[in-house]
Each structure stands twice: as C-alpha cells, then as structure tokens.
C-alpha positions as CSV (number, residue, x, y, z in Angstrom):
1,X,-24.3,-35.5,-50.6
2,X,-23.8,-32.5,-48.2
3,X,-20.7,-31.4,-46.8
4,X,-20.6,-31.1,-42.7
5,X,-19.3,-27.9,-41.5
6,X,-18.4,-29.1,-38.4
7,X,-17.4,-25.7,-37.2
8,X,-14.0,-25.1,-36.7
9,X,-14.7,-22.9,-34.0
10,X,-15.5,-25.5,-32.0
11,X,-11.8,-26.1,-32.2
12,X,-11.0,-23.2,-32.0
13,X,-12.9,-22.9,-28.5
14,X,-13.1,-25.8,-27.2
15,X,-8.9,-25.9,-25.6
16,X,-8.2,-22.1,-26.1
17,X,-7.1,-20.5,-23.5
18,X,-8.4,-17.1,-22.1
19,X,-11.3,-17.3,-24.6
20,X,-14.2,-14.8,-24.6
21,X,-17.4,-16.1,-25.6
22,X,-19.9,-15.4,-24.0
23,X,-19.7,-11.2,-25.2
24,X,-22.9,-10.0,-23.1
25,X,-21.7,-9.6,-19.6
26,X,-25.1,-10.3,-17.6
27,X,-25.1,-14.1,-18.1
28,X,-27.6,-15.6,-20.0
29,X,-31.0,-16.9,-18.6
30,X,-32.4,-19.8,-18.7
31,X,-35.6,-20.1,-21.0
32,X,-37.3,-23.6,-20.7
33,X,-38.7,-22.9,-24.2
34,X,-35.1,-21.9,-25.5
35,X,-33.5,-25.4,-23.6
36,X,-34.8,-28.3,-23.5
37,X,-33.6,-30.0,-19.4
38,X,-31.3,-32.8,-19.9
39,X,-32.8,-36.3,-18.5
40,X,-32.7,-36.8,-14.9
41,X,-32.9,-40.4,-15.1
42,X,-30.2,-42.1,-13.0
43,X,-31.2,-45.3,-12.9
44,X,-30.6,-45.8,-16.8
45,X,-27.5,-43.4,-17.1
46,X,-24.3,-45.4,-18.7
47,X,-21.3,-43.8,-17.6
48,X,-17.7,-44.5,-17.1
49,X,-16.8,-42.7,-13.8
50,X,-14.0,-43.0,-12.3
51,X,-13.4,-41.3,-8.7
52,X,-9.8,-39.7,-7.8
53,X,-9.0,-39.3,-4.4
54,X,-6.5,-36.8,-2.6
55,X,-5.3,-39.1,0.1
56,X,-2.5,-37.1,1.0
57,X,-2.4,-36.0,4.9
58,X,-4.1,-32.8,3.9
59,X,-7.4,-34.2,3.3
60,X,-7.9,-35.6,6.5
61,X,-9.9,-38.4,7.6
62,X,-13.2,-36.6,8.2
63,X,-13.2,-35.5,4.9
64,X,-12.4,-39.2,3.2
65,X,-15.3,-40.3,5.2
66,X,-17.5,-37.7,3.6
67,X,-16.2,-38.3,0.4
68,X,-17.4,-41.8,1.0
69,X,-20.8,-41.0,2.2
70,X,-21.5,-38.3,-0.9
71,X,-20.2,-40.7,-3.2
72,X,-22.1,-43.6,-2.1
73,X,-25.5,-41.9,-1.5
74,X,-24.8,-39.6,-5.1
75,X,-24.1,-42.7,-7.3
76,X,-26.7,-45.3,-4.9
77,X,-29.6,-43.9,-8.1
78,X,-27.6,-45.0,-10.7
79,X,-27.7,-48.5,-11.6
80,X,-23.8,-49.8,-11.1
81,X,-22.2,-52.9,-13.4
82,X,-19.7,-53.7,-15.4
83,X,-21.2,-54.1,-18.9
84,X,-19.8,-51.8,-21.1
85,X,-22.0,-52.7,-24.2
86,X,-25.0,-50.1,-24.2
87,X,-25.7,-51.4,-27.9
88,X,-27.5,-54.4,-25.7
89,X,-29.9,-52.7,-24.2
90,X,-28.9,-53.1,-20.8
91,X,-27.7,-49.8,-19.2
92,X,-25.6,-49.1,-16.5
93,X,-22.7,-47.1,-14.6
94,X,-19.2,-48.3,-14.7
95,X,-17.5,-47.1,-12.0
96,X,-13.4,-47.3,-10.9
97,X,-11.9,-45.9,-7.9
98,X,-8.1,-44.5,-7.6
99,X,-6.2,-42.7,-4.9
100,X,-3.6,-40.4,-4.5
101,X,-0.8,-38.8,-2.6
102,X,3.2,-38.6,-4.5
103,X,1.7,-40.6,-6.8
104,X,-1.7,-42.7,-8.1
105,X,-2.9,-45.9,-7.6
106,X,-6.2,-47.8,-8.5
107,X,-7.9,-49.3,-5.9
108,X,-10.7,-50.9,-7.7
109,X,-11.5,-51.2,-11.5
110,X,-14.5,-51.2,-13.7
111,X,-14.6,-55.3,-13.4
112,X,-14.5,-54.9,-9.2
113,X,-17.1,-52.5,-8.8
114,X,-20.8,-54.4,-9.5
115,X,-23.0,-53.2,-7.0
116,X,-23.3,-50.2,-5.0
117,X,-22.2,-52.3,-1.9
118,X,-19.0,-53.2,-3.7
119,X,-18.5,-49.2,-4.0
120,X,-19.2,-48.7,-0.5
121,X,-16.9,-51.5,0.3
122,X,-13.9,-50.3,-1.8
123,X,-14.4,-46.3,-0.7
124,X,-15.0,-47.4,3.1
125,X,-11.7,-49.2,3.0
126,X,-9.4,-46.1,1.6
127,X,-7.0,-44.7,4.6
128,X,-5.3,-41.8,4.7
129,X,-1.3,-41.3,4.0
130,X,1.3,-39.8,5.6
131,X,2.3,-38.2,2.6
132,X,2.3,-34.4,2.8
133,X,2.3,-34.6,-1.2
134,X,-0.6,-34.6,-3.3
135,X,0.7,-35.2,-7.2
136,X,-2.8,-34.8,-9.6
137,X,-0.6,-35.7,-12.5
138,X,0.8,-38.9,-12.4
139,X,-3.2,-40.6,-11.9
140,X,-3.9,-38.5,-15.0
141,X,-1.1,-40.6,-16.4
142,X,-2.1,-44.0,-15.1
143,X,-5.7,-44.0,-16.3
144,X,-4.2,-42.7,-19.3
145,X,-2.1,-45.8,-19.2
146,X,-5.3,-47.4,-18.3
147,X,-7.0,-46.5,-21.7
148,X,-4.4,-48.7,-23.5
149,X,-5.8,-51.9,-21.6
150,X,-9.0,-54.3,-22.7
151,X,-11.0,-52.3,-20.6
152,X,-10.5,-48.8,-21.0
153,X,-13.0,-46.0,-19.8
154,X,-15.0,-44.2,-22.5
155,X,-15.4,-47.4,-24.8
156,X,-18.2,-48.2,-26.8
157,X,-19.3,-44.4,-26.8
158,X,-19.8,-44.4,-22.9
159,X,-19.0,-41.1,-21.9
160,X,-15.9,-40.7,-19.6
161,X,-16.3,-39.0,-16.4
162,X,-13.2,-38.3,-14.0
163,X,-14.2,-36.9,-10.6
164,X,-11.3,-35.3,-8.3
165,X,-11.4,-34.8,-4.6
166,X,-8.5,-32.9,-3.7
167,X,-7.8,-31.0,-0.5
168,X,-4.0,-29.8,-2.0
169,X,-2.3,-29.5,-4.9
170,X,1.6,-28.8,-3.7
171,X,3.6,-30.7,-6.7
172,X,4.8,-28.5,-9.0
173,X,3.9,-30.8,-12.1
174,X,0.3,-30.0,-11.2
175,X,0.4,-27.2,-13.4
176,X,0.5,-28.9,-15.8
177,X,-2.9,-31.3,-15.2
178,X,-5.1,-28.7,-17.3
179,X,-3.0,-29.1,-20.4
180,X,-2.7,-32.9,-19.7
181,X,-6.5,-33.8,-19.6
182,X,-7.0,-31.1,-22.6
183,X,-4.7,-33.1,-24.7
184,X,-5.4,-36.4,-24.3
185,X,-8.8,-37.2,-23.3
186,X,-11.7,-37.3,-25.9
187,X,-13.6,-33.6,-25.6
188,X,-16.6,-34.9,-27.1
189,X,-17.9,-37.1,-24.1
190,X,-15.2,-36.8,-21.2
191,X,-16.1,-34.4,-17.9
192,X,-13.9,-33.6,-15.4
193,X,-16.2,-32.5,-11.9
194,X,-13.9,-31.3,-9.2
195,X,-14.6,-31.6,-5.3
196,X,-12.8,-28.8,-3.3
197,X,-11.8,-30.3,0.4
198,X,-9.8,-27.0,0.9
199,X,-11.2,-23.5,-1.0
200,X,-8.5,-21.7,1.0
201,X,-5.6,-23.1,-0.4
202,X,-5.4,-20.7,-3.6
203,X,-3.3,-22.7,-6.0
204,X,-6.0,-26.1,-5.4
205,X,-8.7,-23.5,-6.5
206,X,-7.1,-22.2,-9.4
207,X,-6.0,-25.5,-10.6
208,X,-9.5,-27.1,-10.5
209,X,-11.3,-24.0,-11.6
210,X,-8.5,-24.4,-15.1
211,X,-9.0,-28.4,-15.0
212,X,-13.0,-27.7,-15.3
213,X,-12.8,-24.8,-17.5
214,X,-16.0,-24.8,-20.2
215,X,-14.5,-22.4,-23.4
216,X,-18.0,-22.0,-24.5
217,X,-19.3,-20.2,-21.7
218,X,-15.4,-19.0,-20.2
219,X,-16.3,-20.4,-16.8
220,X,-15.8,-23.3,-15.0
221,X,-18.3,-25.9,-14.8
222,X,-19.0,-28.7,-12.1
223,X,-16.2,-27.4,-10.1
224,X,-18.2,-28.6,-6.5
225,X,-17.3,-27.3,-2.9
226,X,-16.2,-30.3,-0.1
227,X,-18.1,-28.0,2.5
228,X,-21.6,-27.6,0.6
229,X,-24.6,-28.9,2.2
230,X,-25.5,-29.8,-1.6
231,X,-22.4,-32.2,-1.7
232,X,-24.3,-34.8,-2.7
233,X,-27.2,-33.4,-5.0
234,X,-24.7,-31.7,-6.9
235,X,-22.8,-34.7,-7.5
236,X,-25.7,-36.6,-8.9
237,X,-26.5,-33.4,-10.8
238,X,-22.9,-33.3,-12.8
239,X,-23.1,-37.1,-13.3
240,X,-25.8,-36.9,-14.8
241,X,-24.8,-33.8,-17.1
242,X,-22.0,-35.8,-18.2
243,X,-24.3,-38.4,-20.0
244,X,-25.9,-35.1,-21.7
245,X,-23.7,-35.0,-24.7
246,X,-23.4,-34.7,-28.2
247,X,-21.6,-37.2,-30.4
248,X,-18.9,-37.4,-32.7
249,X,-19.7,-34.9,-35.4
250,X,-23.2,-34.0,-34.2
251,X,-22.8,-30.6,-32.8
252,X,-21.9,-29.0,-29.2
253,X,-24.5,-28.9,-26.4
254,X,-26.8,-26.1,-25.8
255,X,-25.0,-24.5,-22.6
256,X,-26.8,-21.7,-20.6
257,X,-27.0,-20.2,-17.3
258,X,-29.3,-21.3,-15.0
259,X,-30.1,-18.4,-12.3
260,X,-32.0,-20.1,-10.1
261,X,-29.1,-22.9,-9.1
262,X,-26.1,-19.9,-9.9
263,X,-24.5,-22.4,-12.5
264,X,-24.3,-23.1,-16.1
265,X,-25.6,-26.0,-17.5
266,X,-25.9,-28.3,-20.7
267,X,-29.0,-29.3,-22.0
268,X,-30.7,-31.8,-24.6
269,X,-29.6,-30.2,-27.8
270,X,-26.8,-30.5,-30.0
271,X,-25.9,-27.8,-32.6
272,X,-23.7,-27.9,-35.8
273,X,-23.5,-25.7,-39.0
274,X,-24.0,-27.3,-41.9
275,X,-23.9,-26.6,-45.4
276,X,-25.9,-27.6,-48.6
277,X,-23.8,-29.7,-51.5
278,X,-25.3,-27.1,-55.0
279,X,-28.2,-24.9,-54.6
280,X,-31.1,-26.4,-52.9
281,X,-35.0,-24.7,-53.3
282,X,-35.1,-24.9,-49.4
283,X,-34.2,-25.5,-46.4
284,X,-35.8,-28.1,-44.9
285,X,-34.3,-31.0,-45.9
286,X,-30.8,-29.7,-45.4
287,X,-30.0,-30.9,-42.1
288,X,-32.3,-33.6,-41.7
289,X,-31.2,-35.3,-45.0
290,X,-27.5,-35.0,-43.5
291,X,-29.0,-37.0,-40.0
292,X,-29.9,-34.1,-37.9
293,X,-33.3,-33.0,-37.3
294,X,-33.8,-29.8,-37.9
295,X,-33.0,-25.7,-38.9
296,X,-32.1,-24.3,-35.6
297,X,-34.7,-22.0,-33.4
298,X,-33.7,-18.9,-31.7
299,X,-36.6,-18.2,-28.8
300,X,-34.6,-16.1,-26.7
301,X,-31.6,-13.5,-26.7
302,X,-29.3,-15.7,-24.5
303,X,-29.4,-18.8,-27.0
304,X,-28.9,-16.2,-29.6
305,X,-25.5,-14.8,-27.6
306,X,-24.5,-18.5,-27.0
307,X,-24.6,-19.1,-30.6
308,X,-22.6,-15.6,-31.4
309,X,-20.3,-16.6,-29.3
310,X,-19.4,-19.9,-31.2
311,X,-20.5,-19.3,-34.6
312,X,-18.4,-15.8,-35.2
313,X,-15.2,-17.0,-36.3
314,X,-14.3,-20.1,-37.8
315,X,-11.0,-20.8,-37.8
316,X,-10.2,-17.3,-39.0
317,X,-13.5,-16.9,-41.4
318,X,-16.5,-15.9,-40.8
319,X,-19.2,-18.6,-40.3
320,X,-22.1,-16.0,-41.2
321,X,-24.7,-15.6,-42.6
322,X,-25.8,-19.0,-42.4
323,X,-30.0,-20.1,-42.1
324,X,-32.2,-20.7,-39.2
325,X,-35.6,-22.3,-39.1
326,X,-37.3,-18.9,-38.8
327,X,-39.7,-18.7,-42.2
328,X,-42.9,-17.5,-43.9
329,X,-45.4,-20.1,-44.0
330,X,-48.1,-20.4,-46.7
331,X,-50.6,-18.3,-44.4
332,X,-47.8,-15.7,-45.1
333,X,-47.2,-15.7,-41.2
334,X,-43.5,-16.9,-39.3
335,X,-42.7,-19.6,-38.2
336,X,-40.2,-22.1,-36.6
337,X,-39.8,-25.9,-37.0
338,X,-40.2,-28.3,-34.0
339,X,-38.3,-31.2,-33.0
340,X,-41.3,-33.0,-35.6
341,X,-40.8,-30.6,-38.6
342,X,-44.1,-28.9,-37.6
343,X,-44.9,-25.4,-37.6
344,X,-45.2,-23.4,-33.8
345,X,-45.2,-19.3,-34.1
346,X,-42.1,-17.3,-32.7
347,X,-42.4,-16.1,-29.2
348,X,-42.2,-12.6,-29.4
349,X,-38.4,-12.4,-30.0
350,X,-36.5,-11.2,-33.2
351,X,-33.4,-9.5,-34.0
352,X,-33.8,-8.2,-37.2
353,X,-31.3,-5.8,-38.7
354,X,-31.9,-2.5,-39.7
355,X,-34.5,-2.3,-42.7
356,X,-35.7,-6.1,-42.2
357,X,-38.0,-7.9,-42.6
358,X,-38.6,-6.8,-46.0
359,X,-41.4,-7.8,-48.0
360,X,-40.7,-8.6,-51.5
361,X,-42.8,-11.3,-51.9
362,X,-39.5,-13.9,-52.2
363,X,-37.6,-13.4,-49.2
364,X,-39.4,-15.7,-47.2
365,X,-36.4,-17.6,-45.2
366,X,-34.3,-16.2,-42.5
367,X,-30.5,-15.9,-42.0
368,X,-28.0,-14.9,-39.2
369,X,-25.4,-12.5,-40.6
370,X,-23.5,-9.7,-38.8
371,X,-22.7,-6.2,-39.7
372,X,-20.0,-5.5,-37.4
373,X,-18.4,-9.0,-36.8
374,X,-18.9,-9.2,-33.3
375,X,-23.2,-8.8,-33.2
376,X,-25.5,-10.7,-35.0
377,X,-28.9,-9.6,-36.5
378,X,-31.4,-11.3,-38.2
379,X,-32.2,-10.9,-42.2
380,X,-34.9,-12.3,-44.4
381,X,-33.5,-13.8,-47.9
382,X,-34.8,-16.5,-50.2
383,X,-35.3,-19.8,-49.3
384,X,-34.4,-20.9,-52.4
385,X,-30.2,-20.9,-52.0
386,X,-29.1,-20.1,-55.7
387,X,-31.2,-16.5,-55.4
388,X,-29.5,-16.1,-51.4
389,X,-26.1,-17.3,-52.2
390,X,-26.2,-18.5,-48.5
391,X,-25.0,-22.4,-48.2
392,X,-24.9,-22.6,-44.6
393,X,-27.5,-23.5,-42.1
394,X,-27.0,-24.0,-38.5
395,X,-28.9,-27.6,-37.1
396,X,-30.0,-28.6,-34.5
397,X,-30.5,-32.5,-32.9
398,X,-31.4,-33.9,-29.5
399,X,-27.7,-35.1,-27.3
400,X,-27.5,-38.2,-25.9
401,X,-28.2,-38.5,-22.4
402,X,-29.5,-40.6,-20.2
403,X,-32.3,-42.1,-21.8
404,X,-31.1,-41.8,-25.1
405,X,-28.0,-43.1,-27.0
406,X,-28.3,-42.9,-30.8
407,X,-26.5,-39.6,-31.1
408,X,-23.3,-42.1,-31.0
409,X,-24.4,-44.0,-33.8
410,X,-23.4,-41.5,-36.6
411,X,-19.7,-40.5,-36.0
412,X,-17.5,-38.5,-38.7
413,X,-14.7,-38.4,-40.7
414,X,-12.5,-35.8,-41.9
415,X,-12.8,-35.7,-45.8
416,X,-9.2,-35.0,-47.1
417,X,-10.5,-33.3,-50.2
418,X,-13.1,-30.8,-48.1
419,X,-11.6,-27.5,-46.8
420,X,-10.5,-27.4,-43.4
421,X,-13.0,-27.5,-40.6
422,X,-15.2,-30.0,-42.7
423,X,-17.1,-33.5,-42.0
424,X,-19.1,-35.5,-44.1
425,X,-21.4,-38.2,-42.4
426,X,-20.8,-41.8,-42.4
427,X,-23.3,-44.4,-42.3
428,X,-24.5,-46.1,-39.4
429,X,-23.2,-49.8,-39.4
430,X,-19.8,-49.6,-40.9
431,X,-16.9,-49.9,-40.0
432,X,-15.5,-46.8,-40.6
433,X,-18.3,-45.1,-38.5
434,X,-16.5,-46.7,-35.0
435,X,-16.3,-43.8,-33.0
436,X,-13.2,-41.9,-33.6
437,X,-11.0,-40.5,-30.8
438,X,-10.4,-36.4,-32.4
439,X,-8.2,-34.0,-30.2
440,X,-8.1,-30.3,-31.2
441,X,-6.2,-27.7,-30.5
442,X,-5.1,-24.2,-30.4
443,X,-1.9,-22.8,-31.9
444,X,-1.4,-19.2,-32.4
445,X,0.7,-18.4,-35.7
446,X,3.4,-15.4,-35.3
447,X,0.6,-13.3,-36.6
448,X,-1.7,-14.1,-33.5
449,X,-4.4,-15.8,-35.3
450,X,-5.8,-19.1,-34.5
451,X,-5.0,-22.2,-36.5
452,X,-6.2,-25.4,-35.9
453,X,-4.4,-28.8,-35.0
454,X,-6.0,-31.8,-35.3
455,X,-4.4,-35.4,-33.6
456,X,-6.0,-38.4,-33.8
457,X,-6.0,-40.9,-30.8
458,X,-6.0,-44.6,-30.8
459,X,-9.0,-45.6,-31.2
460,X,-10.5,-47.6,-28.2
461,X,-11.7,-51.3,-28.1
C-alpha cells in the first residue's frame, strides 16, 4: 500500500489569493505533444450547467435576446435531459436557468429543461426588470440552497458549471461573490464562465475577472466578452472544458496557454505526486499500482514551468526531488513512458543540472530537484529507491471529459494517521469511495506562511 501525496500545494493554490505560479513571464506555449486537446464531443458531454442572468435594467433587452440566441445555438450540440445517472450509460446535459436583479430567482430547474426547445422556451420568455440593482450574491446563495434539495447540481460526479451574464454589478455584497463560490462549491469539478454585457463598467470586470480566477496559471479563465463575434463558439468551447477534469484525488489538469486562440486552456491529463510505501527497485509500478497510469513526461519547457509552479512548495516543504518517467532503457538509450507503458524517445528537450547526466553505470532513472528553490533541473539517480532515497514520483492519468468518466470512479480519503497533505486510494465500489465534497483553503499564520484548512461539505445525493 502506497501513500497518495496529493499535493498540498494544490491547496495551497488552488483559493490563494495573489498567487504567482506561473514564474516565466512569456506564457507558456502550447505543444500538442506536451497536451493532449480535451474532447470536443458535445453531443455526449454530461454537465450540470446552470445559466445566471443579469436581468436588472442595465442589461437591456437587446442583450437578453442575445443571451438567448448564444445560449441556445452554444448548448443546441449538447444533448439536453434530465438524467443525472451517467453510471447508466446514457449521457447528457442538465441544464437550469435563474435570473437576477436585487435578488435571484430560478426560472426553470434541471427536471423542466428536456430538450433544447424547452431551453429556448424558458430563455425566450425572461423579461427585463426595472430594477436598477443587480445583486450576484444572493443566486450564489439560492443554488447553494438548491444543493441541499433531491436534485442538486454536481451529483453523481457531474461536473457543476455556473455561467453568469452580467451587465452590472452595483450591490455592495458583490464583493464578496469570489470568496462565496471559493468556499462553498466543490473545486474539483465546478467552473464558473463569465459573460461581460458591459466591459466598461470597471467594478463588473474586476469582479468577474476575481470570480473566474485560475491560481494555477494566476489569470482568469473563461471570463467571455457579451460583444465578441465568438459569443457563441466560445461558449461551447468553456462548456466543454468544464467536463475536462480531474477527479477526487486524481490530480490537477494539465493547463497551458494556447497562443493561437490568446487563452489558457485545460487539457486531457491529470497530475498528482505520489509516493512509494518502503523502497521499491523501480519506478514503474508506482503510480500505476496506486490507479494512475503512468511516471509523468516532460516534452516541453512550458509543462515543465507549469509543474514548477505547482510542485515547489507543499504546504511549507519542498515537494522535490521527486521522479519522472525519463529513464535508461536496456539499449542504454532515454526514454519516456506512454499512455501504454511503452517506450517513445525524448524530443530533444532536457533540463539537466549542472554535471548531469552522469554515467555511473546505476543511475539510470531521472528526478526533478531544484538547487535554488525557485528553478528546477533535471538529475539522473537510481531507479532502485533505497540507493536514491527519493520516495516521490509525480503521475500522470487521462481527466475525465467528455467521452470519458472513470476518473470519478476512484475518489479519496484523508488518512488520519498520514502526514498532512496525504490520500490513500479507496476502492472502486464501496461505499466509502462516494465522491467526497473537499474545500481547501488558505490561511496565513502571523509568520506569513501558508497553512492549510480543510472543510468537508455534505456530501450530495
């Protein structure tokens, strides 16, 4: 039995504020090779979305009809219903509809949307108040109300998707919306996409820009423009990064920045340090025999500052030097392990540290490590984990996404008698594998150093 380092800086990211993670400051490229795209298979997504709509006077009704129109012709690919039981086999998109001015209402639940005609029907029919007030925070509230009911978004594993269209954010409480969502909503498979009806109103565009803050990459994501031509694509695009995820204990998603849209983006691999129970010979069956697939690959610079960037402080330790796939095969040539276990040779990137590789004969494994605390580099060590003293090993597994939803069949468990920041797997099947509801977040002690809180939600039928 392996212990799950589940990386506590993933808490310590994930609801930080003002982090810095991302330490290069050109942003990372996009290497197909690197990232593997996330599906773009509407048609069998399963999400829970549920649209929020500004109808205060600000918004206007040429706006509301757009918002209809995107909304309609963006969510027309997926396939909409109200079964919530993907462990069927039937998929499809859930979706609810709620509006609001001084405060929120629903207009239609998962159980009244069935068809896309029913969501055509439902947005066609929203009007547009009087109300000069547009409160964000008390819909928050209700769905989180909502969540307490037989029918609650995110159940059964669906990922939870809240979309706001807002044209003004003018009640003071609104401040407070970031903090709210952060809290209380699962971060493991909730995404908030924001529509901006008014980019000149300053405090909307800070708010939204905080609500859809990513603390992996320190820049919002899926925060969408009302004016764009795009409107729609874009929508459909963030939906369907929202069923790219990673489950309960099974890592963080690759996230990278693609240049060629001017946006950062997840895609279809989950990450998660790990760490062998006693001295092992090697490394290959460390993360697989613990349900992931494989040692992870570095193929490109900008994976390698996305992982620096998570993996350089765990909860006030250092999470180096920990193994990657990188090793010497027995034609004495590297290699890295595929999504199969087999054998492809690097691409022409390395980052060795000073006076590596060095050829003893035994070194034949590679770990990540760090001289300064701030950069990693690359050395070669033994493979066999008594001789390297290195326990750690950074995995990697496919996310869920759209056409694919066993990442939520293994969830996690904190282990009482592991150190802090550790998981240990439970079994498919039982009962105590449900998927757990786990909030983290960020306290500073009076020394300034990050500690970690964990609260744990009601679980949800």
């Amino acid at each position: 039995m392996k212990a799950i380092l589940l990386f506590s800086a993933f808490c310590a990211f994930l609801f930080a504020s003002n982090a810095t993670v991302i330490r290069n400051k050109k942003s990372p490229q996009v290497d197909v090779v690197d990232a593997q795209p996330c599906s773009s298979n509407a048609s069998v997504a399963w999400l829970d979305v549920i649209l929020i709509i500004d109808t205060s006077m600000h918004m206007g009704a040429a706006n509301l009809k757009k918002i209809s129109s995107a909304a309609t012709l963006a969510l027309s690919k997926f396939t909409i219903g109200s079964n919530d039981d993907i462990s069927s086999g039937s998929f499809n998109t859930r979706v609810a509809v709620m509006t609001y001015n001084y405060q929120g209402a629903f207009q239609a639940l998962f159980t009244d949307i069935t068809s896309i005609s029913d969501l055509t029907t439902s947005l066609n029919a929203i009007k547009l108040s009087t109300s000069p007030y547009a409160d964000l925070y008390d819909p928050v509230l209700r769905i989180l109300e909502w969540t307490n009911s037989n029918d609650p978004p995110g159940s059964n594993g669906r990922p939870t998707v809240l979309v706001f269209f807002s044209a003004s954010a003018n009640a003071p409480v609104n401040m407070q919306v970031p903090d709210l969502i952060a809290e209380n909503f699962d971060p493991y498979s909730t995404t908030v996409i924001t529509v901006n009806f008014n980019t000149a109103d300053s405090n909307l565009t800070s708010l939204l820009s905080a609500i859809t803050l990513n603390q992996f990459v320190n820049a919002p994501m899926y925060n969408l423009s009302g004016t764009s031509n795009s409107l729609t694509r874009d929508l459909e695009w963030s939906l369907l990064q929202a069923n790219c995820f990673c489950g309960d204990g099974t890592g963080i998603p690759t996230i990278l920045y693609d240049s060629a849209n001017a946006r950062y983006s997840r895609y279809a691999s989950c990450m998660i340090l790990d760490q062998a129970d006693g001295y092992v010979e090697g490394i290959n069956d460390i993360c697989s025999g613990d349900g992931f697939v494989m040692p992870a690959y570095i193929l490109t610079q900008n994976k390698e500052k996305f992982i620096e960037g998570i993996w350089n402080d765990c909860d006030g330790e250092t999470c180096y030097p920990f193994y990657v796939g990188l090793h010497k095969n027995a034609k004495d040539a590297w290699a890295w392990y595929d999504w199969d276990l087999n054998e492809f040779p690097p691409t022409g990137y390395f980052d060795w540290g000073q006076g590596y590789p060095v050829n003893d004969g035994m070194s034949n494994c590679t770990v990540v490590d760090s001289n300064d605390g701030v950069n990693f580099i690359w050395r070669n060590t033994p493979c066999n984990t008594q001789y390297s003293l290195v326990l750690n090993i950074l995995c990697q597994s496919h996310s869920c996404d759209a056409e694919n939803s066993d990442c939520i069949n293994t969830s996690y468990n904190y282990d009482d008698d592991q150190p802090k920041g550790y998981k240990k797997p439970i079994k498919k099947g039982t009962k105590t594998g449900a998927r757990k509801r786990m909030l983290t977040k960020i306290k500073k002690s009076k020394n300034g150093k990050k500690n970690i809180m964990k609260n744990k939600l009601p679980l949800k039928a």
